[in-house]
C-alpha positions in Angstrom: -46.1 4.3 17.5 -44.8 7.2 19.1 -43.7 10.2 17.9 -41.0 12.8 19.2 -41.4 16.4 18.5 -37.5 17.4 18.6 -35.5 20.3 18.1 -31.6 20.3 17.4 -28.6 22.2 16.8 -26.2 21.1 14.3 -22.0 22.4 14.6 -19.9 22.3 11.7 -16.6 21.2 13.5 -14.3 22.8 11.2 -15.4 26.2 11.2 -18.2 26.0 14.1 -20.8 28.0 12.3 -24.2 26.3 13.3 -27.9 25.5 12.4 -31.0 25.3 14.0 -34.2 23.2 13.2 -37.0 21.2 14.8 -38.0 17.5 13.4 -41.3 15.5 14.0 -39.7 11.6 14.0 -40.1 8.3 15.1 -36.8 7.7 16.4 -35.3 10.9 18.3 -31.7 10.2 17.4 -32.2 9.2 13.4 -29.8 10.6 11.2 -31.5 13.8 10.3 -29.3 16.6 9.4 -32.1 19.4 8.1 -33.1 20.5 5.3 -31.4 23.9 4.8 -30.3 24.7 1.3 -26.9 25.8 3.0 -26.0 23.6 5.7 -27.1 21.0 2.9 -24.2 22.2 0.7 -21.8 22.7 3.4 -22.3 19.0 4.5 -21.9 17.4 0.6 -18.6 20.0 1.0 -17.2 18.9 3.8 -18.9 15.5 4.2 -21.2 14.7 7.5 -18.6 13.1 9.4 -17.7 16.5 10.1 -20.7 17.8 11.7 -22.2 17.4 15.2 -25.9 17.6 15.9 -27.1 17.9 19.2 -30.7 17.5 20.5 -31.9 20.3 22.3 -35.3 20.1 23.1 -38.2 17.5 23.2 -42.0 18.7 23.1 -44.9 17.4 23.8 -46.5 18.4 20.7 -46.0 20.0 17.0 -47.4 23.5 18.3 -45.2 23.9 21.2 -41.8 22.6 18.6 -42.9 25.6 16.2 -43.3 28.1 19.2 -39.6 27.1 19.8 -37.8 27.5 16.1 -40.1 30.8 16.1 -38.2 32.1 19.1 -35.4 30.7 18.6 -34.3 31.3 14.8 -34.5 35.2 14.6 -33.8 37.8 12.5 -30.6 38.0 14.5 -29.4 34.3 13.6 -30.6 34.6 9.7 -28.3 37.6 9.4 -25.6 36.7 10.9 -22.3 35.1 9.2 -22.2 32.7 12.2 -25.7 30.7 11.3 -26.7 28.5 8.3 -30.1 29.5 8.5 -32.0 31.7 6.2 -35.2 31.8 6.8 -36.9 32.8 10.5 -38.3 30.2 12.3 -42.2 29.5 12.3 -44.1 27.1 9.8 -41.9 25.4 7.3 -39.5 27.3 9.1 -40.2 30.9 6.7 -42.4 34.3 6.2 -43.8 33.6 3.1 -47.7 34.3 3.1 -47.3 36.4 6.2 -48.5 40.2 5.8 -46.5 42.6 7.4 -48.3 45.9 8.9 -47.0 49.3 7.4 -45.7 50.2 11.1 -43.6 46.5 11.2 -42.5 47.9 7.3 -41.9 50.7 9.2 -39.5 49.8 11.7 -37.6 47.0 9.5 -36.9 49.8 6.9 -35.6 52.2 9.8 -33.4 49.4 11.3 -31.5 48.7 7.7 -30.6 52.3 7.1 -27.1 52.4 7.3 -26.3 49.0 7.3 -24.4 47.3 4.7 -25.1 43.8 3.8 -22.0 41.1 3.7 -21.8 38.9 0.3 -23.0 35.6 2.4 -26.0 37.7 3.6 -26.7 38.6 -0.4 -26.4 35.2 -1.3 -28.9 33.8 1.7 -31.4 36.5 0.3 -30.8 35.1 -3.0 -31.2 31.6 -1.7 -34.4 31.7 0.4 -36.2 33.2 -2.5 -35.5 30.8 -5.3 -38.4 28.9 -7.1 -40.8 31.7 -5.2 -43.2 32.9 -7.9 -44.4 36.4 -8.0 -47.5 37.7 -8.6 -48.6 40.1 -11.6 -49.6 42.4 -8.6 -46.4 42.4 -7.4 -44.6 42.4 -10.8 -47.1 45.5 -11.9 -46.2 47.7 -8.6 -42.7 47.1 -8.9 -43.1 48.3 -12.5 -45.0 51.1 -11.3 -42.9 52.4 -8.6 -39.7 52.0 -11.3 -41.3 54.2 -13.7 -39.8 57.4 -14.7 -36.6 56.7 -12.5 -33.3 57.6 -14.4 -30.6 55.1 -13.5 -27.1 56.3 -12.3 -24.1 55.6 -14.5 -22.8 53.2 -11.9 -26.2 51.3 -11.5 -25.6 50.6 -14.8 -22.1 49.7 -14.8 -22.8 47.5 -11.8 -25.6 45.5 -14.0 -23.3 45.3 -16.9 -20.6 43.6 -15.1 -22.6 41.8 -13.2 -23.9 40.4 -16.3 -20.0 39.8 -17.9 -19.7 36.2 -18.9 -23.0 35.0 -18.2 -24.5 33.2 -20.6 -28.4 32.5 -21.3 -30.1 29.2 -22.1 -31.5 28.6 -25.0 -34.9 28.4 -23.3 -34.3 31.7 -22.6 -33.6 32.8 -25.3 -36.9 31.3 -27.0 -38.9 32.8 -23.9 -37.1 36.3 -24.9 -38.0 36.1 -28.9 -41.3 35.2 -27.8 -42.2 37.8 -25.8 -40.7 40.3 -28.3 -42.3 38.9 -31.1 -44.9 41.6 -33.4 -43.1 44.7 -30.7 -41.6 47.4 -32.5 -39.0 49.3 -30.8 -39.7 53.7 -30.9 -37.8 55.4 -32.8 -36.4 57.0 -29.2 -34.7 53.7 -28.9 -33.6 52.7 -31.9 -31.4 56.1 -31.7 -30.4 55.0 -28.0 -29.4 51.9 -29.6 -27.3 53.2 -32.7 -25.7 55.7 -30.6 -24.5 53.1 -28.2 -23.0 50.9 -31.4 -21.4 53.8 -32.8 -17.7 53.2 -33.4 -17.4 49.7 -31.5 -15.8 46.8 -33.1 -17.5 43.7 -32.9 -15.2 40.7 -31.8 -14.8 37.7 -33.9 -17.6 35.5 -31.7 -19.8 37.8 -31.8 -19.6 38.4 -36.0 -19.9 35.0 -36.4 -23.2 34.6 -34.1 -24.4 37.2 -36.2 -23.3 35.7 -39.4 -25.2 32.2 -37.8 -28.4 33.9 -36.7 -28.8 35.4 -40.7 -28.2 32.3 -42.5 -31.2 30.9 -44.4 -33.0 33.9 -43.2 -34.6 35.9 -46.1 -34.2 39.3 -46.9 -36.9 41.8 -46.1 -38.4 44.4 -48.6 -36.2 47.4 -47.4 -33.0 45.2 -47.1 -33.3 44.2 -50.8 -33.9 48.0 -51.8 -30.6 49.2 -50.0 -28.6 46.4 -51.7 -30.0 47.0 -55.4 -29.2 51.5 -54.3 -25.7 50.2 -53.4 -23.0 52.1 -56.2 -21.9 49.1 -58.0 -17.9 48.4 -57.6 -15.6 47.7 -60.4 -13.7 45.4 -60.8 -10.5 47.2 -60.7 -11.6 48.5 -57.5 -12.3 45.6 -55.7 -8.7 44.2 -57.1 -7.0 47.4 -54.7 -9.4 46.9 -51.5 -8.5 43.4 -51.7 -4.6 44.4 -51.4 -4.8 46.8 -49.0 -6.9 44.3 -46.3 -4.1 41.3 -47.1 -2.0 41.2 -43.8 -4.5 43.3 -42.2 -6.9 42.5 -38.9 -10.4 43.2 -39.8 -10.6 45.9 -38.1 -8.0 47.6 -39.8 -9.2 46.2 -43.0 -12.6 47.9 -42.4 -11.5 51.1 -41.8 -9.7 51.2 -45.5 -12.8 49.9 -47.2 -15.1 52.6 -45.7 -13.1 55.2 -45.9 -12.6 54.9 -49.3 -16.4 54.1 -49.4 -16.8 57.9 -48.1 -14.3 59.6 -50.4 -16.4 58.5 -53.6 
């Protein structure tokens, strides 16, 4: 049985953006159109009939087809708008495992100052490292380097929207109670955290997940102490709250009950 060590160049037709790859096959001219997590979703998109590859070199072995997609799918390509690739060409066609020295750090670091990334060069960053786990070591110098930093007003403003109608899985969410599960919070944040609720309204989803999350939870010692210290409300009382909220929104209807709450 023979084997062909190819490489090839595919063309989307309607927009001509292109991709680059090499294939180890039986048959030079199978129907292989790569295995790139973009031009993969571009062909689903715009179905294969629109797409043209074309074979553009055939080795002699595997070595000499690598030593081509290494030369061949740069830096250059993975950046630009114009490729599908996002990863540099080499073995499994990325950079993962590879060290860098500090003087290649170096120069990379010097050549990005200044530059701004596009969206769709975001988004192939985003892309090339997903399911990539990382290690504590680099999860604890991360951390490291972090600490101490204060965050600008519009790094924060730039998470928070970012983070505007996403919603978390429930595995997530079990993950997240896990982890926080016997931590206190300091006193420092608690503070943080009361200063931030002061004066906002809750909307009506999110009193009613709170209203869900406490059901058939018991009370703990403290909560039971501040209910039985509560002033007890007469009757007579309750009977004027109750018409002042009718026709009111709750948030208006709030307002009356603790302000009277404040002038007794």
């Amino acid at each position: 049985m023979c084997i062909y060590y190819t490489a090839y160049i595919i063309t989307n037709l309607i927009n001509n953006k292109k991709y680059a790859g090499v294939h180890e096959t039986t048959d030079w001219n199978d129907d292989y159109m790569g295995s790139g997590i973009l031009i993969k979703k571009s062909i689903q998109k715009h179905g294969v009939h629109n797409f043209k590859k074309r074979i553009v070199g055939l080795f002699e072995n595997r070595e000499q087809m690598m030593e081509w997609e290494r030369s061949f799918v740069d830096l250059a390509k993975v950046r630009s708008s114009d490729w599908y690739n996002i990863k540099v060409g080499g073995e499994g066609g990325g950079i993962h495992g590879r060290k860098c020295s500090e003087e290649t750090k170096a120069k990379i670091s010097d050549s990005n100052k200044g530059k701004k990334r596009s969206p769709e060069d975001i988004e192939k960053s985003r892309l090339s490292r997903l399911g990539i786990k990382q290690s504590a070591e680099s999860v604890a110098k991360r951390a490291a380097a972090n600490r101490g930093k204060v965050r600008s007003e519009e790094s924060k403003m730039k998470t928070r929207n970012s983070l505007l109608g996403h919603s978390v899985s429930e595995e997530t969410k079990d993950k997240l109670r896990k982890a926080k599960k016997g931590t206190k919070s300091s006193l420092e944040t608690r503070a943080k955290i009361s200063a931030g609720n002061k004066g906002r309204v809750k909307s009506e989803k999110e009193r009613e997940n709170l209203s869900n999350s406490l059901k058939g939870k018991p009370w703990t010692t403290a909560q039971r102490e501040a209910a039985a210290n509560r002033p007890k409300v007469s009757d007579e009382t309750r009977k004027k709250q109750s018409e002042a909220k009718k026709g009111k929104s709750w948030s208006e209807a709030m307002r009356i009950s603790r302000s009277k709450h404040i002038q007794k």
